[in-house]
PDB file of N, CA, C and O in Angstrom:
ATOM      1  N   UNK A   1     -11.425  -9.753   5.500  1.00  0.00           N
ATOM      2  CA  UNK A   1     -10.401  -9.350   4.567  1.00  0.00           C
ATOM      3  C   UNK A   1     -10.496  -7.844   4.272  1.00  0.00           C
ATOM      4  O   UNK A   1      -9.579  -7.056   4.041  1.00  0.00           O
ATOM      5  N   UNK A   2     -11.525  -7.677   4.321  1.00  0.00           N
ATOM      6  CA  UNK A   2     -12.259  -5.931   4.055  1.00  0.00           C
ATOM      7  C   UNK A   2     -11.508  -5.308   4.873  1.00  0.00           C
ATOM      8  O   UNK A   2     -10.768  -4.496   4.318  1.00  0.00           O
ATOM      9  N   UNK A   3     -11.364  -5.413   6.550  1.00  0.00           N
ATOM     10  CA  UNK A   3     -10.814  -4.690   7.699  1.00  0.00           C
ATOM     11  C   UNK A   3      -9.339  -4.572   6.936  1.00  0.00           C
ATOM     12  O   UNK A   3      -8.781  -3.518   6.633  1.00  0.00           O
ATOM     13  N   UNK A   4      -8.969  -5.595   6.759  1.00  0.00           N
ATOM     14  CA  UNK A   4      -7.306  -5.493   6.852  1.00  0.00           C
ATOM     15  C   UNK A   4      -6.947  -4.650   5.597  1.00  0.00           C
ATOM     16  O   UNK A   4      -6.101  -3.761   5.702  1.00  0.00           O
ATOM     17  N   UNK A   5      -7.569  -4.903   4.406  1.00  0.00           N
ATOM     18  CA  UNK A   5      -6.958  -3.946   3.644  1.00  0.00           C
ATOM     19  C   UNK A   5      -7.288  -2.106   3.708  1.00  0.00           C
ATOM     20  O   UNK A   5      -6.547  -1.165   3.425  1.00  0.00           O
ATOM     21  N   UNK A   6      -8.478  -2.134   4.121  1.00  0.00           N
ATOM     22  CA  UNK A   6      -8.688  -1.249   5.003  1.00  0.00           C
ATOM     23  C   UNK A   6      -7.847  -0.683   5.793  1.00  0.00           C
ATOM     24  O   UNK A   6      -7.441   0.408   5.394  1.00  0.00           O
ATOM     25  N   UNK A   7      -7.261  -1.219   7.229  1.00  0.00           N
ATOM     26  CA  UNK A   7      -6.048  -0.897   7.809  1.00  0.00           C
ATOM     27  C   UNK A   7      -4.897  -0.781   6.793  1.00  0.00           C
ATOM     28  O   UNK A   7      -4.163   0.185   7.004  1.00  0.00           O
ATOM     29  N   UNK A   8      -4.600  -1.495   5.814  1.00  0.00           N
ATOM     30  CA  UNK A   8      -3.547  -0.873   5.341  1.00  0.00           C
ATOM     31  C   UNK A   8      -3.569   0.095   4.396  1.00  0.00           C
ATOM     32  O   UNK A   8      -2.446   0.518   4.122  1.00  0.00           O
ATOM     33  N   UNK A   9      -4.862   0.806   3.542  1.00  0.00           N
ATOM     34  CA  UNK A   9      -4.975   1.921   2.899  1.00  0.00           C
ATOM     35  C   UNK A   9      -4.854   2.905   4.079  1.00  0.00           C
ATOM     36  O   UNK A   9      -3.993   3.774   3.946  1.00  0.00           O
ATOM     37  N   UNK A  10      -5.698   2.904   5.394  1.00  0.00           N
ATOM     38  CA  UNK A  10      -5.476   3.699   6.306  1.00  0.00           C
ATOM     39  C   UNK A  10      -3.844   4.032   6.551  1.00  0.00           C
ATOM     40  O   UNK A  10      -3.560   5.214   6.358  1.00  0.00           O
ATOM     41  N   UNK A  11      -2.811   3.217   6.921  1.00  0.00           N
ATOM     42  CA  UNK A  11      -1.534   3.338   6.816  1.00  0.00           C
ATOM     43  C   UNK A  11      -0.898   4.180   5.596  1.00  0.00           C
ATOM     44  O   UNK A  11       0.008   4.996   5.761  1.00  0.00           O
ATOM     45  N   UNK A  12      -1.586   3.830   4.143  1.00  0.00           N
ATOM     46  CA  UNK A  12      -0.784   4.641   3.849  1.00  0.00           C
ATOM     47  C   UNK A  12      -1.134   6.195   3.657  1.00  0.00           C
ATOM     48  O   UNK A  12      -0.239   7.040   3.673  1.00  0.00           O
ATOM     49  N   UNK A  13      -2.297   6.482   3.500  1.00  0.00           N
ATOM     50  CA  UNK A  13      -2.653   7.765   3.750  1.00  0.00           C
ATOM     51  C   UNK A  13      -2.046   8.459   4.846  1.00  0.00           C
ATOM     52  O   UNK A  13      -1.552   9.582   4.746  1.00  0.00           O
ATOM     53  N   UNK A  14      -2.106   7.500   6.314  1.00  0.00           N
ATOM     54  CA  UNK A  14      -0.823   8.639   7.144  1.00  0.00           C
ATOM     55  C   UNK A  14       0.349   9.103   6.817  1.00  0.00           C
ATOM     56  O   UNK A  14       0.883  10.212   6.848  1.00  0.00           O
ATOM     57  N   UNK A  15       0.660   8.018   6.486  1.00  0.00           N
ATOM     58  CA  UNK A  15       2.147   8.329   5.660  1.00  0.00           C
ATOM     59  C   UNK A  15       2.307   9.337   4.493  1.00  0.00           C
ATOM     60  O   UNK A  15       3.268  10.094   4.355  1.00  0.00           O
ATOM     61  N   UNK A  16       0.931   9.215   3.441  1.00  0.00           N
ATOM     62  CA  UNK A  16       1.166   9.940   2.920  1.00  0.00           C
ATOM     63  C   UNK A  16       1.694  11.345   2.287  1.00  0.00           C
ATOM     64  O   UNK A  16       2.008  11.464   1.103  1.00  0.00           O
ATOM     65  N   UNK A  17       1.750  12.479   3.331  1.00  0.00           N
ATOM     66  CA  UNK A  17       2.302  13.598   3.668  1.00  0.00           C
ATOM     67  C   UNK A  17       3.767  13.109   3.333  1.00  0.00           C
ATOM     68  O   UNK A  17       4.218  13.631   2.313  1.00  0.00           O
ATOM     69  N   UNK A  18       4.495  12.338   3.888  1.00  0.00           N
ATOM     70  CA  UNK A  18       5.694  12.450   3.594  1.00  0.00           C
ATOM     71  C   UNK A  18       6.252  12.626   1.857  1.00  0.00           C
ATOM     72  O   UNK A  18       7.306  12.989   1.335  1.00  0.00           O
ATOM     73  N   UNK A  19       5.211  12.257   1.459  1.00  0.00           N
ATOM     74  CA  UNK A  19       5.945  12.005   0.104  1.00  0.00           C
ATOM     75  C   UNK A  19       5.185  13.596  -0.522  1.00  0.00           C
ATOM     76  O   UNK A  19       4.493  13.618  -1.540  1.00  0.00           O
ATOM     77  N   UNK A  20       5.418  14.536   0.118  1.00  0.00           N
ATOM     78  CA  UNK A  20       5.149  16.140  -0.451  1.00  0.00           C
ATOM     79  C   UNK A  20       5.862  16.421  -1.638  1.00  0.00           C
ATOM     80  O   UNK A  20       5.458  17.057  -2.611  1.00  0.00           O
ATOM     81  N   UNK A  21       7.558  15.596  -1.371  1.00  0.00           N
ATOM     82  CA  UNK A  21       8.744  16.192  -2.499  1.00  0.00           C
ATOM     83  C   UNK A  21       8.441  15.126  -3.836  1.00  0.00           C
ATOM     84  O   UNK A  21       9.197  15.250  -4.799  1.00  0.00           O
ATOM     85  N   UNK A  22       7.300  14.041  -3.908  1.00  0.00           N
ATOM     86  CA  UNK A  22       7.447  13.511  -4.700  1.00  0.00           C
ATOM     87  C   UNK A  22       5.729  13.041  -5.150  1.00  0.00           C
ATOM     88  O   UNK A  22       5.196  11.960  -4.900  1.00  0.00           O
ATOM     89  N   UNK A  23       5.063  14.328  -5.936  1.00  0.00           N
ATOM     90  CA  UNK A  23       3.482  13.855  -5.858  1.00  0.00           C
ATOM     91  C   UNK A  23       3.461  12.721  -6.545  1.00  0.00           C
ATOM     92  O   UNK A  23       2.742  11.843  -6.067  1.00  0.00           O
ATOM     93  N   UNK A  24       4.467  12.287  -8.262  1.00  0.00           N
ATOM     94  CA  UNK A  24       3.604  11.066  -8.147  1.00  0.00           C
ATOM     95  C   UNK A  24       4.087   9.920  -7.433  1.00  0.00           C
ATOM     96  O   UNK A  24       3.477   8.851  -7.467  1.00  0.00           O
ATOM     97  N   UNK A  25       5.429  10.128  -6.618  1.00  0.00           N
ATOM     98  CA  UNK A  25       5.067   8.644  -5.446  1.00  0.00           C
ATOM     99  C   UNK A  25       3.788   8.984  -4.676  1.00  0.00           C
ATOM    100  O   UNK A  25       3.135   8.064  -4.183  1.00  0.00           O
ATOM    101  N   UNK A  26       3.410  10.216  -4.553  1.00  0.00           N
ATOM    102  CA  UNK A  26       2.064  10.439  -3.271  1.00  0.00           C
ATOM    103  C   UNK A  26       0.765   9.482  -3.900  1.00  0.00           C
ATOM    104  O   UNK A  26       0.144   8.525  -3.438  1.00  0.00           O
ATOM    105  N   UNK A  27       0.680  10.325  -5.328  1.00  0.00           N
ATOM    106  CA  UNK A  27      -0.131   9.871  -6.230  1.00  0.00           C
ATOM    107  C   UNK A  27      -0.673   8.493  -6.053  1.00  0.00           C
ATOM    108  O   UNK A  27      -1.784   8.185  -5.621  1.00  0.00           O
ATOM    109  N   UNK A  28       0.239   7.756  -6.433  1.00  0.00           N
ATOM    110  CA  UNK A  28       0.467   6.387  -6.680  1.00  0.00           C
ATOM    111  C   UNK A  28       0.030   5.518  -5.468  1.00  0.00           C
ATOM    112  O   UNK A  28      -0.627   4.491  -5.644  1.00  0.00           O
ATOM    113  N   UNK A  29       0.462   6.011  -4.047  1.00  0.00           N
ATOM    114  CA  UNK A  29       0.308   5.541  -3.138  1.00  0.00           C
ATOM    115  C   UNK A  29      -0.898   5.595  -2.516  1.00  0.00           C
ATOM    116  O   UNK A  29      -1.283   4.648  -1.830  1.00  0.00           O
ATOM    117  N   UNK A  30      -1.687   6.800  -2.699  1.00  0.00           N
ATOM    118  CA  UNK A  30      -2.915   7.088  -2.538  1.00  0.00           C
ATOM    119  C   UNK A  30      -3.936   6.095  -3.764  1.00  0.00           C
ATOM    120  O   UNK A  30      -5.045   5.678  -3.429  1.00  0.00           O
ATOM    121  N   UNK A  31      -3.440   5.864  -4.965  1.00  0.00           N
ATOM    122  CA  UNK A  31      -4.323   4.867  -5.655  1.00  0.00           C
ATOM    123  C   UNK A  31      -4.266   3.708  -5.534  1.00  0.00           C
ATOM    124  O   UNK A  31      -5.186   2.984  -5.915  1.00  0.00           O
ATOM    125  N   UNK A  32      -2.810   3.097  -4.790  1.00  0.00           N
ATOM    126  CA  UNK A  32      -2.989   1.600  -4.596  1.00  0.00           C
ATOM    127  C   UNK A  32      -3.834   1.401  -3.009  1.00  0.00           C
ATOM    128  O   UNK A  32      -4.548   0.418  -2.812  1.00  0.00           O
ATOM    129  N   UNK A  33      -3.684   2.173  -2.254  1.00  0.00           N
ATOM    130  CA  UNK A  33      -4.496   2.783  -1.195  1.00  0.00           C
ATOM    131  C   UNK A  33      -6.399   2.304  -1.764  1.00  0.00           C
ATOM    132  O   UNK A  33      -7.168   1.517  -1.211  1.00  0.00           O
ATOM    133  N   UNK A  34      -6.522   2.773  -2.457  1.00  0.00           N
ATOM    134  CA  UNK A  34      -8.123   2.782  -3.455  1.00  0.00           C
ATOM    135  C   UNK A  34      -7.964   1.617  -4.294  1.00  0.00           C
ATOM    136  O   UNK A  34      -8.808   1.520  -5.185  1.00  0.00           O
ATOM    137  N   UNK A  35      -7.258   0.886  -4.240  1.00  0.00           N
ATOM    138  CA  UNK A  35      -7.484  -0.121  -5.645  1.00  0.00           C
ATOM    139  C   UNK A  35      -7.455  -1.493  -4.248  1.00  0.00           C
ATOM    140  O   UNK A  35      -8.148  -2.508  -4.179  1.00  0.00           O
ATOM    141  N   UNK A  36      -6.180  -0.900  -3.120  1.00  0.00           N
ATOM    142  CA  UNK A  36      -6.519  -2.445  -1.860  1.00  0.00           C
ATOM    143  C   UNK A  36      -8.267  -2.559  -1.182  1.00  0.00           C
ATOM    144  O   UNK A  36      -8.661  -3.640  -0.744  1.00  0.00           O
ATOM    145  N   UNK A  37      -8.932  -1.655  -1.180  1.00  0.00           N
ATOM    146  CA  UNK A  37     -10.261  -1.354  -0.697  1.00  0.00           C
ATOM    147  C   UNK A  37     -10.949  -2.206  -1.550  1.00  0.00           C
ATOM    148  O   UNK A  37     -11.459  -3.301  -1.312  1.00  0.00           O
ATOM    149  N   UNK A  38     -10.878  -1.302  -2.985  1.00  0.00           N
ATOM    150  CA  UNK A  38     -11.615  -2.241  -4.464  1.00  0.00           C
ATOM    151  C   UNK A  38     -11.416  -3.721  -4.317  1.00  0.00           C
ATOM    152  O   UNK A  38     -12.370  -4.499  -4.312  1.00  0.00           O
ATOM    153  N   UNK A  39     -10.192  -4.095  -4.200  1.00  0.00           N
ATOM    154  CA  UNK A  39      -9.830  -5.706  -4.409  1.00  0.00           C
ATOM    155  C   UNK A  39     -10.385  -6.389  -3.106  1.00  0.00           C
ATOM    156  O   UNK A  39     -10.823  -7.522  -3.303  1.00  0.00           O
ATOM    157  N   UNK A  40     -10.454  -5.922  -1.802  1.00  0.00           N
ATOM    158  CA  UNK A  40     -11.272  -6.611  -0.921  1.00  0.00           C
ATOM    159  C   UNK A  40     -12.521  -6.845  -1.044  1.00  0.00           C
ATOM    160  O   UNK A  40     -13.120  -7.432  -0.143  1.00  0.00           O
ATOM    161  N   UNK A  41     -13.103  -6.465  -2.095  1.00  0.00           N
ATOM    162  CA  UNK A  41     -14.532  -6.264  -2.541  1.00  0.00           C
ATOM    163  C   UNK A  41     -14.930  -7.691  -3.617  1.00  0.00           C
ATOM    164  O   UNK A  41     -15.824  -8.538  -3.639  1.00  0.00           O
ATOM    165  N   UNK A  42     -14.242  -7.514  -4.083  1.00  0.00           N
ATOM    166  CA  UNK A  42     -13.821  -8.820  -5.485  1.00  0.00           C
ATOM    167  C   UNK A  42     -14.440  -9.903  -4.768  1.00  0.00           C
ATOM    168  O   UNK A  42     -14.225 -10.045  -3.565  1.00  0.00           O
ATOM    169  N   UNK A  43     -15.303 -10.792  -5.507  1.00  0.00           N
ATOM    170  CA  UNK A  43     -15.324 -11.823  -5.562  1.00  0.00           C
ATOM    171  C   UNK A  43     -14.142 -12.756  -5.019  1.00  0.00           C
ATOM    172  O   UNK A  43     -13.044 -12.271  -5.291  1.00  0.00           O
ATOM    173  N   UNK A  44     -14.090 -13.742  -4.452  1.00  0.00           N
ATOM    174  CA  UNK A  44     -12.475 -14.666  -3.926  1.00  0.00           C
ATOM    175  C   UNK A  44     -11.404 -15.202  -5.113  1.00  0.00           C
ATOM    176  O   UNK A  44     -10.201 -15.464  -5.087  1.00  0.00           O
ATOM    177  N   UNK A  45     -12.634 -15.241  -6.371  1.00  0.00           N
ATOM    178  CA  UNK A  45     -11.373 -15.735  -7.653  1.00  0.00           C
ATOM    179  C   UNK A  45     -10.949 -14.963  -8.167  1.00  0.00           C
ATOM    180  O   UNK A  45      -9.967 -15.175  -8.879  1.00  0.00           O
ATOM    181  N   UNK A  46     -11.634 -13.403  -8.009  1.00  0.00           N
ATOM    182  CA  UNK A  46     -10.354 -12.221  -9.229  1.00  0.00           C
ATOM    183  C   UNK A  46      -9.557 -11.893  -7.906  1.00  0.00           C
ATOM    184  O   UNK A  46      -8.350 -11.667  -7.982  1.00  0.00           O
ATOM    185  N   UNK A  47     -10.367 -11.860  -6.415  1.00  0.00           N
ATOM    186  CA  UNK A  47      -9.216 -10.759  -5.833  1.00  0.00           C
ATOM    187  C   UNK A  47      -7.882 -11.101  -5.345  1.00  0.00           C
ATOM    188  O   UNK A  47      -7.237 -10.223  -4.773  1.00  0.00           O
ATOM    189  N   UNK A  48      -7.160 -12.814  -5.571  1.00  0.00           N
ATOM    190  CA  UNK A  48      -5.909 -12.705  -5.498  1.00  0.00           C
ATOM    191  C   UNK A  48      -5.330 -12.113  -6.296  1.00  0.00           C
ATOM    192  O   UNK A  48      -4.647 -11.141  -5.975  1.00  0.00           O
ATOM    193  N   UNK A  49      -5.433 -12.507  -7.484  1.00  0.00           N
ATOM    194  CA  UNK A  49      -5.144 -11.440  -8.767  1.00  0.00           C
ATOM    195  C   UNK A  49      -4.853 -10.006  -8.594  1.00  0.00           C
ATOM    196  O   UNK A  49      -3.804  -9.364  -8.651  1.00  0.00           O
ATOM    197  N   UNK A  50      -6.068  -9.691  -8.368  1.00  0.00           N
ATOM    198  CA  UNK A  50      -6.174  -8.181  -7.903  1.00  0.00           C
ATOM    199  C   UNK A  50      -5.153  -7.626  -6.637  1.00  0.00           C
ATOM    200  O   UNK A  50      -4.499  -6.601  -6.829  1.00  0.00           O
ATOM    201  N   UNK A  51      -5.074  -8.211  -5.602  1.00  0.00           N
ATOM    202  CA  UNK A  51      -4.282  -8.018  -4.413  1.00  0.00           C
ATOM    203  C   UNK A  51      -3.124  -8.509  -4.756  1.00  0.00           C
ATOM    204  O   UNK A  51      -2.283  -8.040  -3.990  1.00  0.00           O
ATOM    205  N   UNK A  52      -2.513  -9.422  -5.741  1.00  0.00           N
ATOM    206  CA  UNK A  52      -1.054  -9.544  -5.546  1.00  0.00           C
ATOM    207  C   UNK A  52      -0.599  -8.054  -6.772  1.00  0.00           C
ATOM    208  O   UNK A  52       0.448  -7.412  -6.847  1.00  0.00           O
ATOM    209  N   UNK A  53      -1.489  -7.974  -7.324  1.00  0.00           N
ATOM    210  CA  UNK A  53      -1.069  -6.401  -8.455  1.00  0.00           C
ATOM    211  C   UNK A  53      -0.698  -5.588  -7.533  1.00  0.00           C
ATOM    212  O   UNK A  53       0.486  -5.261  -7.619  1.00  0.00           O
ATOM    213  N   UNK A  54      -1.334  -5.101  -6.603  1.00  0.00           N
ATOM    214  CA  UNK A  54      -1.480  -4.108  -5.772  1.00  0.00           C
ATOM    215  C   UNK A  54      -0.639  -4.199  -4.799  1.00  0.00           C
ATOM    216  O   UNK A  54      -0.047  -3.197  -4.398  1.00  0.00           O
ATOM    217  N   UNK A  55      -0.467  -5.297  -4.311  1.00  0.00           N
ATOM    218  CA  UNK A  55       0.612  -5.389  -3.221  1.00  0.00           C
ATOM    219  C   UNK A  55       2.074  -5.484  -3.904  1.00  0.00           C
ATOM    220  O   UNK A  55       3.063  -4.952  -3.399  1.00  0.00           O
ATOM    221  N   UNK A  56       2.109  -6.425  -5.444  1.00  0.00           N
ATOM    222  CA  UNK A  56       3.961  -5.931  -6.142  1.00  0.00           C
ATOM    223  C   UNK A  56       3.831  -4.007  -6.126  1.00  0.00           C
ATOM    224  O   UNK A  56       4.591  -3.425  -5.352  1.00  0.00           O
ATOM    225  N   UNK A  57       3.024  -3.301  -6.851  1.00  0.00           N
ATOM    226  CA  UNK A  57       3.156  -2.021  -6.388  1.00  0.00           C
ATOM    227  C   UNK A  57       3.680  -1.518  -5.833  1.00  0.00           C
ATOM    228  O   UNK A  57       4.707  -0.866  -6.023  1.00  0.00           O
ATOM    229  N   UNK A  58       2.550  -1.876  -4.243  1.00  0.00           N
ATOM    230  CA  UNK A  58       3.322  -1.371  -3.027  1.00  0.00           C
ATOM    231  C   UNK A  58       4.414  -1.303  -2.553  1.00  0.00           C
ATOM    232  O   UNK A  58       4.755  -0.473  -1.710  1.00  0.00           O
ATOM    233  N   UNK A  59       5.302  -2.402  -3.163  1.00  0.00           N
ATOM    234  CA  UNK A  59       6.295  -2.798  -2.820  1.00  0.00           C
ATOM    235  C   UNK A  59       7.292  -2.002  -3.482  1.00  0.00           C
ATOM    236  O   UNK A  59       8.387  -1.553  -3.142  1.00  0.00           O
ATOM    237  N   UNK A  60       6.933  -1.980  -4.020  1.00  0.00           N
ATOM    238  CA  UNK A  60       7.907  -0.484  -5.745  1.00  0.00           C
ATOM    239  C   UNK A  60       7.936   0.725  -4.899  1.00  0.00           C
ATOM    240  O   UNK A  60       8.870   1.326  -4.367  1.00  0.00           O
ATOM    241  N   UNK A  61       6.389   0.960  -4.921  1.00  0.00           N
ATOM    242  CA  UNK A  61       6.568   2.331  -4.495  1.00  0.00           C
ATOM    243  C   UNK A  61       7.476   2.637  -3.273  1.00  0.00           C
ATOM    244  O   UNK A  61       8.372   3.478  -3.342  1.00  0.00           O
ATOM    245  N   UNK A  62       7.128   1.699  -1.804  1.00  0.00           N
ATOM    246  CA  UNK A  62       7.568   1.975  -0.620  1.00  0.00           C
ATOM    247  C   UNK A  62       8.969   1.515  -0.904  1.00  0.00           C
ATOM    248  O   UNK A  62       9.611   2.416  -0.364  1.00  0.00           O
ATOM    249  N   UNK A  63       9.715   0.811  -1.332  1.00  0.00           N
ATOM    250  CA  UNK A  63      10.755   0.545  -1.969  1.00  0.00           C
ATOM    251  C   UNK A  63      11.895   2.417  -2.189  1.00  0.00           C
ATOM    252  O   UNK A  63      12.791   2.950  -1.534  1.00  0.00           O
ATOM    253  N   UNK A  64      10.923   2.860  -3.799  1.00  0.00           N
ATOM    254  CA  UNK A  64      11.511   4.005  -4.408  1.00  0.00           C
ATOM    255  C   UNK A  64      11.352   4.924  -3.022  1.00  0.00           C
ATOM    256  O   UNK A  64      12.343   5.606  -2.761  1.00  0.00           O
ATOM    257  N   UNK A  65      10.202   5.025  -2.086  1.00  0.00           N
ATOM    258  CA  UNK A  65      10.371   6.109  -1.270  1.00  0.00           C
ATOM    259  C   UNK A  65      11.067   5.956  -0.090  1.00  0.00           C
ATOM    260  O   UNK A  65      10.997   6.855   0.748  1.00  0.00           O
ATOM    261  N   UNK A  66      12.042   4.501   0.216  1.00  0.00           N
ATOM    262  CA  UNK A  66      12.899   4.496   1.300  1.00  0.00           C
ATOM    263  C   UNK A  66      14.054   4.966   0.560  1.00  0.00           C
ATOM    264  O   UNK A  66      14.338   6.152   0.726  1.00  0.00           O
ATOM    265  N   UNK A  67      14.600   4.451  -0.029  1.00  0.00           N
ATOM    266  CA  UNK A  67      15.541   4.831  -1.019  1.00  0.00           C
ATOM    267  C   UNK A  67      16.057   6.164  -0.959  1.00  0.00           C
ATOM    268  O   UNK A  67      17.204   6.571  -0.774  1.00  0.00           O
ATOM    269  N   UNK A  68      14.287   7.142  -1.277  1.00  0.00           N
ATOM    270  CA  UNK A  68      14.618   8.567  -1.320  1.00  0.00           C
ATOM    271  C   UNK A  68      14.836   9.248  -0.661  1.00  0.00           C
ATOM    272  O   UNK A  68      15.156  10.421  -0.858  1.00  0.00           O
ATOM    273  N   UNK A  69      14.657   8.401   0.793  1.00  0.00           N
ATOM    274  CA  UNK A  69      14.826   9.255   2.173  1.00  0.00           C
ATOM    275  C   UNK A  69      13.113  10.051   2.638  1.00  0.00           C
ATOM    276  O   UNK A  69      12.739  10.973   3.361  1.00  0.00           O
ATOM    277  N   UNK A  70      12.592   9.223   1.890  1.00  0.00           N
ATOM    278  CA  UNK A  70      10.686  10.090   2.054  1.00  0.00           C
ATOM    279  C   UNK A  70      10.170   9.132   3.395  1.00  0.00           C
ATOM    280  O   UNK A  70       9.366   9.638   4.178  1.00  0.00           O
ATOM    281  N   UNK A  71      10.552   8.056   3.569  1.00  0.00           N
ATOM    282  CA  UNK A  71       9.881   6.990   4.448  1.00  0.00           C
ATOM    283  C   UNK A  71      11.503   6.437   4.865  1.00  0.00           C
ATOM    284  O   UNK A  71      12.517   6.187   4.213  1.00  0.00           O
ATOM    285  N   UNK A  72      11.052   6.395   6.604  1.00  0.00           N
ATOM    286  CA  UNK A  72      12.197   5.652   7.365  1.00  0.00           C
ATOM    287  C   UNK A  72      11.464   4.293   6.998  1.00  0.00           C
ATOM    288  O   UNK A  72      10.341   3.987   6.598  1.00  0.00           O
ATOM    289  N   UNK A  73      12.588   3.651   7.312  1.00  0.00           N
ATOM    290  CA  UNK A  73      12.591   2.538   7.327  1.00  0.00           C
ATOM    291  C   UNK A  73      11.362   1.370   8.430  1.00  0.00           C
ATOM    292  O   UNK A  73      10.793   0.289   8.280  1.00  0.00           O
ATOM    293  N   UNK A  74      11.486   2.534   9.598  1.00  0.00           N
ATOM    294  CA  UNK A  74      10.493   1.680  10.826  1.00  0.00           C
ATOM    295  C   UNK A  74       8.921   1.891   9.980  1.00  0.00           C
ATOM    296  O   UNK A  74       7.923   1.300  10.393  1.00  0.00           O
ATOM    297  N   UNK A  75       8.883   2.608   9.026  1.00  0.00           N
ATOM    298  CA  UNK A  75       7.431   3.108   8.305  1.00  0.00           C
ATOM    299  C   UNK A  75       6.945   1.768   7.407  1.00  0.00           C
ATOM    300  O   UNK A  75       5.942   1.055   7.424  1.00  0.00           O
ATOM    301  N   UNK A  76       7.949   1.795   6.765  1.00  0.00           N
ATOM    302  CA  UNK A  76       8.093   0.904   5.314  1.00  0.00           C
ATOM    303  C   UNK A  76       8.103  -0.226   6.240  1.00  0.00           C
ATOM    304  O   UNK A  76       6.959  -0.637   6.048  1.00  0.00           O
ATOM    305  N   UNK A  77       8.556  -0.934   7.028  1.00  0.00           N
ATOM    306  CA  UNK A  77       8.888  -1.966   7.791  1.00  0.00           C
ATOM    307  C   UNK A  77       6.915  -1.828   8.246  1.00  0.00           C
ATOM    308  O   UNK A  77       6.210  -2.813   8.027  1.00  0.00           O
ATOM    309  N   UNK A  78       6.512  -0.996   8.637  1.00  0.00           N
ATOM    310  CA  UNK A  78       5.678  -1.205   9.699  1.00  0.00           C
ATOM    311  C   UNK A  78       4.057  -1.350   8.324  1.00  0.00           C
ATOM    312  O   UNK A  78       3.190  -2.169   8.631  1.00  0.00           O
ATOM    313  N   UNK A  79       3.915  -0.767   7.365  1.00  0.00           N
ATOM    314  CA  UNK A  79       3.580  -0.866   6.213  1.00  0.00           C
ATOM    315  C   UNK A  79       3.416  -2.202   5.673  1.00  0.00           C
ATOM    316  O   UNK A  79       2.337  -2.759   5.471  1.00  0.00           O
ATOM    317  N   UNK A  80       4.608  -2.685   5.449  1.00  0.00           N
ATOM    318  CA  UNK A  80       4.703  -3.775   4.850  1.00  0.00           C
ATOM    319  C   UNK A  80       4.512  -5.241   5.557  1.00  0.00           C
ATOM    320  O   UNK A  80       4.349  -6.351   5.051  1.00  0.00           O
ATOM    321  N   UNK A  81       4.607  -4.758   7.113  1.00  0.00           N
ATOM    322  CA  UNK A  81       3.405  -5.753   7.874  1.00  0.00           C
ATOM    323  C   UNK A  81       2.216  -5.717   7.716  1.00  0.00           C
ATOM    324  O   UNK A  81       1.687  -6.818   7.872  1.00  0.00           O
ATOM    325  N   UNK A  82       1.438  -4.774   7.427  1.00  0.00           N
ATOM    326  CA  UNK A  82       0.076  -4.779   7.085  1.00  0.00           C
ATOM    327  C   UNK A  82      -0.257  -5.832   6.223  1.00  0.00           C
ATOM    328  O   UNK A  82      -0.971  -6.832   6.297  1.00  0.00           O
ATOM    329  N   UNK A  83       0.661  -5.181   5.163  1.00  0.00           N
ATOM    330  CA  UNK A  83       0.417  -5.758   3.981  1.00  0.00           C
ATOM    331  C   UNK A  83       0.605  -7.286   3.449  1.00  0.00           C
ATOM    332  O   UNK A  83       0.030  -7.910   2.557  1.00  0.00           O
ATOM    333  N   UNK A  84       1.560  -7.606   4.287  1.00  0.00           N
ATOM    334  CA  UNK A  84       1.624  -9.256   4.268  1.00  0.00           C
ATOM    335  C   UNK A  84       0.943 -10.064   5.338  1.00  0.00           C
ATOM    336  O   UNK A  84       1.189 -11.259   5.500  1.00  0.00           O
ATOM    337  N   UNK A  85      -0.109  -9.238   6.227  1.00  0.00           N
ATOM    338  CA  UNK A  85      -1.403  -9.824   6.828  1.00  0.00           C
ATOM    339  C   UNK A  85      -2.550 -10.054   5.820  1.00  0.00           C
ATOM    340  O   UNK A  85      -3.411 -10.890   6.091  1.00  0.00           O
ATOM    341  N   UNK A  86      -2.604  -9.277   4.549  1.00  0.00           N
ATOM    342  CA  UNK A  86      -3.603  -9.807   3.674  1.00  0.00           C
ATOM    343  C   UNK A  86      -3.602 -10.863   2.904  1.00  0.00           C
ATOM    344  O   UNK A  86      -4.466 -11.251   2.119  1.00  0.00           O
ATOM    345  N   UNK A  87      -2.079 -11.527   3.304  1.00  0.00           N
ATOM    346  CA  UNK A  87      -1.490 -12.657   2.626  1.00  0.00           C
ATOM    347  C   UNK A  87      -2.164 -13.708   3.283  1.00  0.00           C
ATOM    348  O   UNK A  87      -2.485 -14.674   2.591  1.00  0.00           O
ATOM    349  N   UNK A  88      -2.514 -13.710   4.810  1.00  0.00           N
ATOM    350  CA  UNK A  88      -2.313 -14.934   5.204  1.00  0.00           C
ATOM    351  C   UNK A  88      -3.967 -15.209   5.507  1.00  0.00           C
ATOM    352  O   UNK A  88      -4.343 -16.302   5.929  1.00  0.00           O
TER     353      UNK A  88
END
C-alpha cells in the first residue's frame, strides 16, 4: 500500500510546476502529496479514514486545477488513476 501511495505523491509533485499561477493549489497539492505517504503508514483501522480525507481533497484540488486550465485533462485523468489504485 506504501508503493502506491508513494507513486501517487510522486505524480503529483511532477505535476506540480504547473500550478506556478496558483501557489495555494501548489501548496495544497504538495501536502496531500505528504499526508498520502503519512496515511500509508497508519495502522489498517485509522488509514481508511485517513486516505478517503486525502483522496476527497485530491479530488477538489485536481478538479479546481482542470477547470483553471493548470492541468490537462490526460494529467488529472492519469492522476486520478493512481489514486483509485489505493482503493482497491
Amino acid at each position: 500500500m506504501y508503493k502506491k501511495a508513494q507513486r501517487l505523491a510522486s505524480a503529483l509533485y511532477l505535476v506540480a510546476p504547473a500550478f506556478s499561477e496558483s501557489v495555494s493549489l501548489k501548496a495544497r497539492a504538495e501536502a496531500i502529496a505528504i499526508a498520502l505517504t503519512g496515511a500509508a503508514c497508519l495502522p489498517s483501522a485509522r488509514f481508511g479514514e485517513a486516505l478517503s480525507r486525502e483522496l476527497l481533497a485530491l479530488s477538489s484540488v485536481l478538479s479546481m486545477a482542470r477547470t483553471a486550465g493548470l492541468l490537462s485533462t490526460m494529467n488529472v485523468d492519469l492522476i486520478a488513476r493512481e489514486a483509485s489504485s489505493l482503493l482497491v
